[in-house]
C-alpha positions as CSV (number, residue, x, y, z in Angstrom):
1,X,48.0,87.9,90.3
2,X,49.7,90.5,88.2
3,X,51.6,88.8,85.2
4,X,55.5,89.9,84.2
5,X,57.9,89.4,81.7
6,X,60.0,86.5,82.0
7,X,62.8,89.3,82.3
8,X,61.0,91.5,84.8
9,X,62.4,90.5,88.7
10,X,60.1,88.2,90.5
11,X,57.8,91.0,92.9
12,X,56.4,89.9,96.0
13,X,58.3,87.7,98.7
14,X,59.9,84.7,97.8
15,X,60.1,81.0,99.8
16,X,57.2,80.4,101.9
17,X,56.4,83.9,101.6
18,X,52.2,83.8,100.6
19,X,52.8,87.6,98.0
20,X,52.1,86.4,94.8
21,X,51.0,83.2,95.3
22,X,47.5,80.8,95.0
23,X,46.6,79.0,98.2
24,X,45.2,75.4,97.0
25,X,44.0,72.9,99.2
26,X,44.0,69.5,98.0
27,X,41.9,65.9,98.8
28,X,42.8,62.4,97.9
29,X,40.7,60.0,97.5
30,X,42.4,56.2,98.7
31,X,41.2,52.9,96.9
32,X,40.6,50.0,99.8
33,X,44.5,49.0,99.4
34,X,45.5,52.6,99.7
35,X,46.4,53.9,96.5
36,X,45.3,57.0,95.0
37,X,42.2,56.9,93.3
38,X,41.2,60.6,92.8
39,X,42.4,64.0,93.5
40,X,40.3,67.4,94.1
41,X,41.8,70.6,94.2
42,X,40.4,73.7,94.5
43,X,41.8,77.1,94.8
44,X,41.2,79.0,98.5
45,X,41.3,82.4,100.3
46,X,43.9,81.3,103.2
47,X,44.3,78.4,105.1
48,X,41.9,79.2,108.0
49,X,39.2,76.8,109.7
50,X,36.7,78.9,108.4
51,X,38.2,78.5,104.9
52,X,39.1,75.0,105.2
53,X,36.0,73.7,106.8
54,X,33.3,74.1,104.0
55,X,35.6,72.1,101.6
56,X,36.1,69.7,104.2
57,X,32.4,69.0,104.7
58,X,31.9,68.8,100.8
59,X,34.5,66.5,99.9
60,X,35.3,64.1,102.4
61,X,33.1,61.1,103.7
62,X,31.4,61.0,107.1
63,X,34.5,59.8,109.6
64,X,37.1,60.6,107.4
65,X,40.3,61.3,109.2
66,X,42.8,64.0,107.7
67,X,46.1,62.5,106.6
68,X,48.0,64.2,109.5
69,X,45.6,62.5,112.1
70,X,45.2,59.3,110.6
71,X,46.8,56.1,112.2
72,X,49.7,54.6,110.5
């Protein structure tokens, strides 16, 4: 990512626009009662299956259901 000046205009798109911007995926880990116990971030390429899956397999228990599919 190129740095600028605090004057210099932002380059690259702005909003949801991916130009100058880091891609990080993120994993949670829940205590029985459901509170956050840890947090693993790590930075990635895109937000493909083939990106995603590897840190999937590496950080998340057997069984584990992403937020967006669990129950509840």
């Amino acid at each position: 990512m190129p740095l600028r000046r605090k004057k210099d205009p932002p380059a690259g798109g702005q909003g949801r626009s991916p130009r100058g911007k880091t891609f990080v995926a993120g994993a949670v880990a829940l205590s029985p009662d459901g509170k956050p116990r840890r947090i693993r971030l790590a930075p990635i390429a895109d937000f493909s299956a083939a990106t995603l899956k590897p840190l999937v397999a590496v950080t998340a228990a057997p069984g584990t259901l992403p937020a967006a599919a669990a129950p509840g």
